[in-house]
C-alpha positions in Angstrom: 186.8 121.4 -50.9 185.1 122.9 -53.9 181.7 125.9 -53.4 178.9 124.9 -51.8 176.9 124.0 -54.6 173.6 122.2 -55.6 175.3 119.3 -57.2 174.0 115.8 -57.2 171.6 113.3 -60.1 168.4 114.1 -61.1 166.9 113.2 -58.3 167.7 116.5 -56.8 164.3 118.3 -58.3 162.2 115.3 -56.4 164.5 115.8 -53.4 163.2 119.3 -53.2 159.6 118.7 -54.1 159.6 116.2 -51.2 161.0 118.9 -48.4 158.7 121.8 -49.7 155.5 118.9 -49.7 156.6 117.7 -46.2 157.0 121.2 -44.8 153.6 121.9 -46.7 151.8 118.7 -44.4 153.5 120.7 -40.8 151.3 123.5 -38.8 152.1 127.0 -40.2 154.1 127.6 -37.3 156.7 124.4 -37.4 157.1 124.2 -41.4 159.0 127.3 -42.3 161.8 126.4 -40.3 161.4 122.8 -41.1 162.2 123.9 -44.5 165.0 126.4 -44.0 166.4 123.5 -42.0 165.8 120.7 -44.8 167.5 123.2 -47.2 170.4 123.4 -45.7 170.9 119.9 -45.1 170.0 119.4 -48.9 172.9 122.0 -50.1 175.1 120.3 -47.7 174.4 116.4 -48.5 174.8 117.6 -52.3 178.8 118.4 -52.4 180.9 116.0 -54.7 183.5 114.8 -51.4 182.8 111.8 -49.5 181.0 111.6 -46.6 184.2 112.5 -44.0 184.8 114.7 -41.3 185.6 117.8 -43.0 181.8 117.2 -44.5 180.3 117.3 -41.3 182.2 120.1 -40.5 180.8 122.0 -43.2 177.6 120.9 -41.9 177.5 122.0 -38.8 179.2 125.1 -39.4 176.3 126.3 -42.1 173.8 124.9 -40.2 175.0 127.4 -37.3 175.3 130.5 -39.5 171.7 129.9 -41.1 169.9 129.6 -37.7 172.4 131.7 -35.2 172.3 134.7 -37.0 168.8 134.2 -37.5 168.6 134.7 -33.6 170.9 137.8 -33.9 168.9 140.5 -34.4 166.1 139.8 -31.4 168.9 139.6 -29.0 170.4 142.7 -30.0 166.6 144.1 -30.0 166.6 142.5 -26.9 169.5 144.3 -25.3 169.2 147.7 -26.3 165.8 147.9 -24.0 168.5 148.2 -21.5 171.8 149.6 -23.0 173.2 152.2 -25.3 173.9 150.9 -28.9 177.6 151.3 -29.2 178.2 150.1 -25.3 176.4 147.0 -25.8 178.5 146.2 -29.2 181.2 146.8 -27.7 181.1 144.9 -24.7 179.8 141.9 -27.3 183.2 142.7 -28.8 185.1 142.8 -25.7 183.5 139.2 -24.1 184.1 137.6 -27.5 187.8 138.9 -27.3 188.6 136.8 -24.2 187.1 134.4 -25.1 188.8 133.8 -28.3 192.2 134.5 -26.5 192.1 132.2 -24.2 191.1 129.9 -27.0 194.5 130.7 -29.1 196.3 130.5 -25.7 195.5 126.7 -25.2 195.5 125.6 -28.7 199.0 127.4 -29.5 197.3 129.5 -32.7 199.3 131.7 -34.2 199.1 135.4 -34.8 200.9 136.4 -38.2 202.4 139.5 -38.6 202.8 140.1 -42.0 202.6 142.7 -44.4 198.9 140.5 -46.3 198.0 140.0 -42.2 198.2 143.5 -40.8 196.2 144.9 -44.1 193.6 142.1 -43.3 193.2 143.1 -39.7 192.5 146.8 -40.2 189.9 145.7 -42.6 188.3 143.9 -39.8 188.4 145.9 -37.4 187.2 149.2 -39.2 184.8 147.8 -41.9 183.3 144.3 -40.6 183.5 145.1 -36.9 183.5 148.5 -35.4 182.1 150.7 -37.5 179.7 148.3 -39.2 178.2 147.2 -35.5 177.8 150.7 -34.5 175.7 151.6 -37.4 173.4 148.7 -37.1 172.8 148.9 -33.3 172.3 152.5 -33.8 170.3 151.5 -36.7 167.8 149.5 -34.7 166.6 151.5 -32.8 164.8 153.3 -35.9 164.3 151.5 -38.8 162.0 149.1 -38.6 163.6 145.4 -38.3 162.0 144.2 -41.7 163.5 147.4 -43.3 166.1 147.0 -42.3 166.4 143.2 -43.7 165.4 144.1 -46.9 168.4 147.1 -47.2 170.6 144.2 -45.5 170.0 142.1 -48.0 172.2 144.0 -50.6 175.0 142.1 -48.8 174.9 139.2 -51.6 174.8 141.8 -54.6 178.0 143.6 -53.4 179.5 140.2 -52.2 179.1 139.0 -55.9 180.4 142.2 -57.2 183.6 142.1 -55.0 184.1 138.5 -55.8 183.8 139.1 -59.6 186.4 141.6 -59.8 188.7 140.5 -57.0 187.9 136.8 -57.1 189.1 135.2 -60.7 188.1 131.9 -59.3 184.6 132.9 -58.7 183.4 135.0 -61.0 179.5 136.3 -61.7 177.0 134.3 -63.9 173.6 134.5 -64.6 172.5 131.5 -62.1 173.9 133.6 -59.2 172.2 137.0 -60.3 169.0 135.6 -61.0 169.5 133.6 -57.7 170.2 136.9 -55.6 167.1 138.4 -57.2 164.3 135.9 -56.9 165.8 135.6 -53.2 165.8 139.4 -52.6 162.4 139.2 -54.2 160.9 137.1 -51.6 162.5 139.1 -48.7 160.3 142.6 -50.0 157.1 140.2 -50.2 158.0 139.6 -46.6 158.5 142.3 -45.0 156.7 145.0 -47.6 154.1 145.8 -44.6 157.0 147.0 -42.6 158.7 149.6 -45.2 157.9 153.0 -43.7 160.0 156.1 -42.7 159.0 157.9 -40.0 161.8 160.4 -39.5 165.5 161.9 -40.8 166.3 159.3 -38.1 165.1 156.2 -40.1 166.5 157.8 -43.8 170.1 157.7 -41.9 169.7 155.0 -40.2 169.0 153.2 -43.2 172.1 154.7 -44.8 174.3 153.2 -42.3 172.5 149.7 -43.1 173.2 149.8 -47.1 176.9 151.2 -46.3 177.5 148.0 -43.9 176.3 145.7 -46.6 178.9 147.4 -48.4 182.1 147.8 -45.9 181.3 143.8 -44.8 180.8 142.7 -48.7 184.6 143.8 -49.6 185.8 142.8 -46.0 184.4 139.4 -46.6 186.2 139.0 -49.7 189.1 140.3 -49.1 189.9 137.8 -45.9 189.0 134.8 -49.2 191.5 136.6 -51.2 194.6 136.3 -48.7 193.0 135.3 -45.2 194.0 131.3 -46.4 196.7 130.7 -43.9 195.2 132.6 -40.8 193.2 131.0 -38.3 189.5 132.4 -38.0 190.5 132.6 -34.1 193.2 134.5 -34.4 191.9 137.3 -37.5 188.5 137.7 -35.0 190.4 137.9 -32.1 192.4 140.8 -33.0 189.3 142.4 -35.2 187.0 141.9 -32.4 189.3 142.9 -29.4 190.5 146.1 -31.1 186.9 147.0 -32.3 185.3 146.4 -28.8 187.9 149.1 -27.4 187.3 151.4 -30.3 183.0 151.1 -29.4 183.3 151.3 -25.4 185.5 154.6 -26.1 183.5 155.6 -28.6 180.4 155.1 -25.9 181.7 156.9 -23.5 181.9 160.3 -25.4 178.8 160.2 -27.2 176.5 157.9 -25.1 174.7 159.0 -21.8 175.1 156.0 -19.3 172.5 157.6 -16.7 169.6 155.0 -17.9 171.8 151.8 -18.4 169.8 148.9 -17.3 171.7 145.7 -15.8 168.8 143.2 -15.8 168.4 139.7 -17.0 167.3 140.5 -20.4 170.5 143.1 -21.1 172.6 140.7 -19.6 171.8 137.9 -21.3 171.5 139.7 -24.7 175.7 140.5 -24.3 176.5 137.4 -23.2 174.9 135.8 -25.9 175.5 138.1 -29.0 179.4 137.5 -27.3 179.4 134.2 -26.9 177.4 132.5 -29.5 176.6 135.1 -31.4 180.6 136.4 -32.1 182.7 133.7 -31.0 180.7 130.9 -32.4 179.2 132.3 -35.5 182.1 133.8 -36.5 184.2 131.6 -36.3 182.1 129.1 -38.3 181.2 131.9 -41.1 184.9 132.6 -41.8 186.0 128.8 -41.4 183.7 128.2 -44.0 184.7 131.1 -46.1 187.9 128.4 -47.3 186.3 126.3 -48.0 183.0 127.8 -49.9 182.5 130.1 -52.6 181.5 133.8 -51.0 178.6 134.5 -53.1 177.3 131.2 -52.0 178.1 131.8 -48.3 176.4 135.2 -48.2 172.9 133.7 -49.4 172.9 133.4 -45.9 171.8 136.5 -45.5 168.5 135.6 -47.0 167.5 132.8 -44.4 168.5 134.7 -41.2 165.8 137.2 -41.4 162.9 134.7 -42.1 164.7 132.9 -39.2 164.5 136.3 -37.5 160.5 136.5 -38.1 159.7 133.0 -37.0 161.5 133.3 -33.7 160.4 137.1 -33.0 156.6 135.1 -33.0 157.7 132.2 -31.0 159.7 134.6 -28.3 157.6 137.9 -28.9 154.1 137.0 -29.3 154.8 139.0 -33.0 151.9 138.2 -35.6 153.5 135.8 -38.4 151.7 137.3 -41.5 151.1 134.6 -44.3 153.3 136.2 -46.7 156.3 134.7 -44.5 155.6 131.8 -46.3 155.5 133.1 -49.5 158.5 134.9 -49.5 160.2 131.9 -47.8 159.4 130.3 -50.6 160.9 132.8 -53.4 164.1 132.6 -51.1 164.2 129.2 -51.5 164.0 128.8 -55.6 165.8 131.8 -55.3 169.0 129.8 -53.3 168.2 126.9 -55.9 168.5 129.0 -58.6 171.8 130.2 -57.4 173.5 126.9 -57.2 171.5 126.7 -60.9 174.8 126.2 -63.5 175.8 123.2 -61.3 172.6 121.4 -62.0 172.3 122.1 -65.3 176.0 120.8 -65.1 174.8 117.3 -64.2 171.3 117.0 -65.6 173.2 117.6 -69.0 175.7 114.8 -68.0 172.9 112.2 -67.6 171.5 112.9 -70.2 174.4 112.7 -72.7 
């Protein structure tokens, strides 16, 4: 299966005109995920393979990463009302570890042991699990969330970076950059009102955010580079079952557990981010990762925080400020303009 590209006749430019008019005719509050959600199912009905199972499994899969992930960051908002930051990572990490064993138990998965594997797996568990979870439930509980999405969303530039040089199957062009940009673009006119720093506090805190863009970036690549023969159950059961011992131990030392809160809401946060929001997501994201181009795959990253927004009004009562939709829409042209050498590819076709 090739990237997940914009690729189709030229009838894709009318096919988009028709979401963004449609989503224009919905309430304010209804047609910004209306067309996330149309977006996604355009990139995913625009892949050259016929319509078959593996299709719909691409699908599904990128359908769950845009709007799970999305959901994220007001559970783990949610949960640290009650618990300490690395605690509540790490018993995330810890729920999600059973799960996914008991999953390679019944399905027979193998768990490789060589030299590429091992090298793989302490990638994981140091610079896309442990360390990068700790600094961004630390992180939130002091920079503000839309600060924190617009430092977060440095992911795709380092992604693309990583992929050029290790990657010489999916190298940087100048559809991808501008793509990133325009998309990064709309995330500042989003969440611009939000950018303050109140404290040394927020300046680290934001540190640890740009460095886990960074540590995730190359961790993602690397599993493209020589994760192909693992199963995503078995590389995120060992990352995430190692890294949820490493955070409760880490908890223990340097968190106070005097004011730990077991209520609904904390409760429900773990389970969640453990369930759905480990086992479920990560699965998909790094099942998807073989079968997509990682540049492509980390323009996620731009629709999770607008997903982020809209729910945080639906669940909070948070104000939706009008430039939401603004910005949504630079995302959008932005992610377009990403998959942009592909549909140049074809429009020149039909036109020769």
């Amino acid at each position: 299966m090739g990237a997940l590209v914009l690729q189709g006749s030229t009838n894709n430019i009318a096919d988009i005109q028709h979401l963004i008019n449609f989503s224009n005719s919905l309430p304010h509050s209804h047609n910004l995920l209306t067309l996330q959600a149309a977006f996604c199912q355009h990139v995913m009905n625009s892949t050259e393979a016929p319509l078959n199972s593996e299709r719909i499994k691409i699908y599904l899969a990128f359908a769950t990463a845009c709007f799970v992930w999305g959901s994220t960051w007001l559970a783990i908002k949610i949960g640290l009302s009650g618990v300490p930051p690395l605690l509540g990572a790490g018993l995330r990490f810890a729920i999600a570890g059973v799960i996914l064993w008991l999953i390679i138990k019944v399905q027979r998965i193998e768990i490789p042991m060589t030299a590429d594997a091992k090298k793989m797996y302490g990638v994981l568990i140091f610079l896309s699990y442990s360390i990068p979870f700790a600094f961004i439930y630390w992180a939130e509980q002091y920079v503000p969330t839309g600060l924190a999405s617009i430092l977060f969303a440095a992911y795709p530039f380092w992604v693309g970076i990583f992929s050029h040089v290790m990657l010489k199957e999916e190298p940087l062009n100048v559809f991808k950059v501008a793509g990133i940009g325009l998309a990064f673009a709309g995330l500042v006119v989003i969440f611009a009102g939000d950018v303050h720093v109140a404290d040394a506090r927020t300046l680290l805190g934001m540190a640890m955010v740009v460095a886990t863009t960074i540590m995730q970036a190359y961790s993602l690549v690397l599993v493209k580079k020589i994760g192909h023969n693992i199963s995503p159950f078995a590389f995120n059961f060992v990352g995430m079952s190692a890294s949820a011992v490493i955070l409760v131990a880490m908890s223990f030392v340097l968190e106070s557990h005097a004011s730990v809160v077991w209520d609904a809401a904390s409760i429900g946060s773990i389970v969640y981010l453990g369930t759905i929001g480990s086992v479920v997501v990560f699965a998909a994201y790094f099942w998807l990762l073989k079968r997509v181009q990682a540049v492509y795959l980390s323009l996620i990253s731009f629709i999770t925080p607008i997903v982020a927004v809209v729910l945080g009004s639906a669940v909070l009562a948070e104000s939706l400020d009008p430039n939401v939709f603004v910005g949504a829409a630079f995302v959008l042209v932005g992610l377009l303009v990403a998959n942009g050498k592909q549909v140049y590819g074809r429009l020149s076709e039909a036109f020769e």
